[in-house]
N, C-alpha and C positions, 0 to 999 in steps of 0.2 A: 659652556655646557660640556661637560664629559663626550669622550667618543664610547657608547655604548657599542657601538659594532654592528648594531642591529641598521639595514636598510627600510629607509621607510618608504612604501612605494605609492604613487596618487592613486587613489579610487578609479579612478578611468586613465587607461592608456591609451589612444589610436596614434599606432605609426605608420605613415604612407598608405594611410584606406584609398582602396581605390574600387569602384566597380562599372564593369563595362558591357552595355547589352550590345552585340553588334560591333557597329563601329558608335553607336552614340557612350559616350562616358556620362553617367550619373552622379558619380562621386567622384576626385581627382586629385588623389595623393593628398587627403585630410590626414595630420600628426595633431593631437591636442592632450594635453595632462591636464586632469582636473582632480584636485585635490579632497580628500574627503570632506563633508560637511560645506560645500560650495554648492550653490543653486547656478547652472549655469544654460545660460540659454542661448539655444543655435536658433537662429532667426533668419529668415531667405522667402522670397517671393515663391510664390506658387511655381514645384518643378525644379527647385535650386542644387536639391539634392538631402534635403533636410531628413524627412523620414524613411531613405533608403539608407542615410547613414544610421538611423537610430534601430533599423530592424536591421543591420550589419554588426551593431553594435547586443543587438538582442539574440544572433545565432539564428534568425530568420532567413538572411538572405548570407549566401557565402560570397565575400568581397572577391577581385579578380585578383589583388594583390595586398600588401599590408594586412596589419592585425590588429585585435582590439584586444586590452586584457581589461577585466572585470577583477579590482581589488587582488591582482598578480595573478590572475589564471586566465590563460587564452582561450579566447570563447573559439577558436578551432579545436586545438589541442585538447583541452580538458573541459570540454563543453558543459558536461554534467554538474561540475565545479563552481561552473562561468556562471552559468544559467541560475543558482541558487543565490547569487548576489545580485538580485536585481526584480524588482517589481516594473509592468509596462503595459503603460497605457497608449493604443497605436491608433491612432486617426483612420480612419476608414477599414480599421478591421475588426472585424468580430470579434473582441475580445474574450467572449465569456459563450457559455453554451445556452441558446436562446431554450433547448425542452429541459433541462433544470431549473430551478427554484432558483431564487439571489441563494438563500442558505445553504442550497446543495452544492452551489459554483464554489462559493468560499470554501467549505469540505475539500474538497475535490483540489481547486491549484494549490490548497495547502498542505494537500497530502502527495502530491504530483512533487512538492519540493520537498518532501522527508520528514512534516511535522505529523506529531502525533494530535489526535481531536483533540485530546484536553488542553494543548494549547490552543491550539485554533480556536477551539469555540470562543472563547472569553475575549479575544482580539474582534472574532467574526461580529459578535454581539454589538461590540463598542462601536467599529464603524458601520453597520446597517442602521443603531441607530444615528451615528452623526449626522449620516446623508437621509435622514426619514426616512429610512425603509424597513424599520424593524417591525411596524404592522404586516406588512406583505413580504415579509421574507419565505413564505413558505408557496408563494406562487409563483407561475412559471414567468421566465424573463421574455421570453418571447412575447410576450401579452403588455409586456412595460410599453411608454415612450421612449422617444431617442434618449431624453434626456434621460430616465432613470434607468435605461440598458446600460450610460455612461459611467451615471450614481454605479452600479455594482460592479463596472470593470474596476474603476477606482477603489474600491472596495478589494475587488479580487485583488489587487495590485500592493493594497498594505499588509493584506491578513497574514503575511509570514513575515512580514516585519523587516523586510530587506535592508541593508546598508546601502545599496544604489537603486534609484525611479527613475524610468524614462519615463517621459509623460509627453505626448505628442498630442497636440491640444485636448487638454484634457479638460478645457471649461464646454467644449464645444455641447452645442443642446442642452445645458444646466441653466434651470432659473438663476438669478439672482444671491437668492439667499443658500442655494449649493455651491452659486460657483464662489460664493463668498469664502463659504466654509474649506475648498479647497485652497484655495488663497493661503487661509491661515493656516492646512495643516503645513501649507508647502515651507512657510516661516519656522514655525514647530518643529516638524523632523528637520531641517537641517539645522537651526539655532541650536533648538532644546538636544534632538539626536543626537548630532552630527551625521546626516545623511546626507549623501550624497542625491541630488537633481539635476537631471539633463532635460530644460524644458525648452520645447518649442511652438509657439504661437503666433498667431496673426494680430493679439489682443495686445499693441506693444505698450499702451498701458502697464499693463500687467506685467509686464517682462521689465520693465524700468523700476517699479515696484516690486520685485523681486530679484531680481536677478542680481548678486555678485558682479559676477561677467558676463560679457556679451560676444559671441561670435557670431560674424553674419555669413552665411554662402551664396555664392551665386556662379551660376554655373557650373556645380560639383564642388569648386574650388571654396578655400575660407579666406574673404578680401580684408577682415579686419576681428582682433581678436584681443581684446583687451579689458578691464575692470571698467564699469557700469559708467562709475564717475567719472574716470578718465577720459573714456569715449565723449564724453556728451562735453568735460572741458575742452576739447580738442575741437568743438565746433562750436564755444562761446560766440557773441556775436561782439561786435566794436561797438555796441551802446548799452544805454543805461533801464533800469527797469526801478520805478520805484516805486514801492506797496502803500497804499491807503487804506484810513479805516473808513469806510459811506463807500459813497460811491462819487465823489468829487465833481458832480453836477455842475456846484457852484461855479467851477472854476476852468470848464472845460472849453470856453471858449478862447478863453487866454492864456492857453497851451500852446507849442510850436504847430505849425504845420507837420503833416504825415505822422502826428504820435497818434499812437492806438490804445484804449483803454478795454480793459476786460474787468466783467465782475464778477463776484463768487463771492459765499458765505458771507455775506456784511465786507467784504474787502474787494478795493479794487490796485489791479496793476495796471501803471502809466508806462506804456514802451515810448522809449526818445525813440527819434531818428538817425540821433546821430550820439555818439561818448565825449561831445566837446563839453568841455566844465564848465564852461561859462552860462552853455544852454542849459546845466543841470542845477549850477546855482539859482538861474531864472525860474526854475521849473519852482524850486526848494522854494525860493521866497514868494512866489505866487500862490503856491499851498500855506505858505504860513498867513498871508496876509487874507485869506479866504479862509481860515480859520478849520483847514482840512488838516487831519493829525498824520504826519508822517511814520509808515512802522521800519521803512526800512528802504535801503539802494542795492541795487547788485548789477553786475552785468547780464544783459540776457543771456538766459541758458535755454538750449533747443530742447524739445522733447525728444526721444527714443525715436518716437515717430519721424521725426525732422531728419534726425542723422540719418535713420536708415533709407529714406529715400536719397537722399545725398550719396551715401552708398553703393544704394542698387543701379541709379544713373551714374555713377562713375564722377563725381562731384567732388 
């Protein structure tokens, strides 16, 4: 590829973030680049330091040291700049103004960021109705539940169409069928966009399901920061998993000692005890001969969940 001359810079900067109340440190020398159109998710136990980095990172809280840039502009330096690249949704803050309308809020952070109404409106339409709110867009938010105060912060939060989201559990208090709908736009804007996403959650579900990469903090500090897959092959186990179509009843008496069966959807997984071949050929010809259809062997692989308690206990 040609040297074009042009530098291309990540979507997200932070070098040496650090913030200190006191003598307690909350965040502690976080450096991270995250590249535009990555969904990436900071993950950490209650208190880690997750969403004081995300409101250091949003011009909310002034860090004690280091910087954050927003798509090359320093939310210190050139805040007005910073602040226009970024859509946020912030866990236990008020996001949006409860004696306004959902319709009125969208107006309003969209013109707070330089757009004119005619854009706005046609953007504002589209997500109040994604989140069902387009019947009651004209009453006041204060009168919502949690969960639909949340529906319009997320709302507020796309209507200028930002290049980077933070989203600081943003399924939190959503039925089902909204938090669904966030799910997919969070795939969307960054797939289909290229947006940038900095998410963080308790639902790590959902974060293994989305998330690119995975940083986890604890302590202020980042203990581990690496691609989704990567993380979770780094704590493969030493044995076998092999997927059935039924649910292998037949045959589940004549299975090793300590395997564990799980069902789901018409399918069940056979966890070994142990990766010796010899006990996975036994396994193999005892489903054949029980007449159980084999779909498939792999090694077991942990959930999100798994690693990051491993993680946070220092495992």
């Amino acid at each position: 590829m040609p040297d074009t001359g042009v530098t291309v810079r990540a979507a997200i900067e932070l070098r040496g973030l650090t913030k200190r109340y006191g003598s307690f440190t909350a965040v502690d020398d976080v450096s991270v680049e995250i590249p535009a159109g990555q969904v990436f998710g900071l993950l950490g136990p209650n208190g880690a330091g997750k969403t004081t980095t995300i409101k250091m990172m949003a011009g909310l809280v002034t860090p004690t040291a280091g910087t954050a840039r927003l798509s090359g502009h320093d939310i210190g330096a050139q805040r007005s700049q910073a602040v226009r690249q970024i859509g946020a949704v912030l866990e236990g803050s008020r996001n949006v103004y409860w004696s306004l309308s959902a319709w009125q809020n969208l107006l309003y952070f969209g013109r707070l960021k330089g757009l004119r109404g005619s854009k706005i409106k046609p953007r504002a339409e589209r997500v109040l109705r994604d989140l069902g709110l387009w019947d009651r867009k004209d009453q006041s938010v204060g009168g919502f539940s949690r969960g639909m105060q949340q529906k319009v912060a997320i709302a507020a939060a796309l209507v200028t169409d930002p290049p980077i989201l933070l989203l600081d559990e943003p399924t939190i208090g959503l039925d089902v069928e909204a938090a669904r709908t966030v799910r997919e736009w969070v795939v969307q804007l960054a797939r289909d966009e290229g947006k940038t996403i900095v998410l963080t959650t308790h639902q790590l579900a959902m974060a293994e399901e989305l998330c690119d990469r995975v940083a986890v903090i604890r302590d202020g500090r980042i203990i581990a920061d690496l691609p989704t897959r990567e993380l979770l092959d780094r704590y493969v186990e030493d044995r076998f998993a092999v997927e059935v179509a039924g649910d292998a009843a037949a045959v589940v008496d004549a299975l090793p000692p300590n395997t564990t069966l799980e069902s789901d959807d018409g399918r069940t997984t056979i966890q070994l005890p142990t990766a010796d071949q010899d006990s996975l050929h036994t396994v193999l010809a005892t489903l054949h001969n029980g007449a159980v259809s084999v779909q498939g062997v792999s090694r077991v692989r942990p959930s999100l969940e798994e690693v990051f308690v491993k993680l946070v206990k220092g495992e």
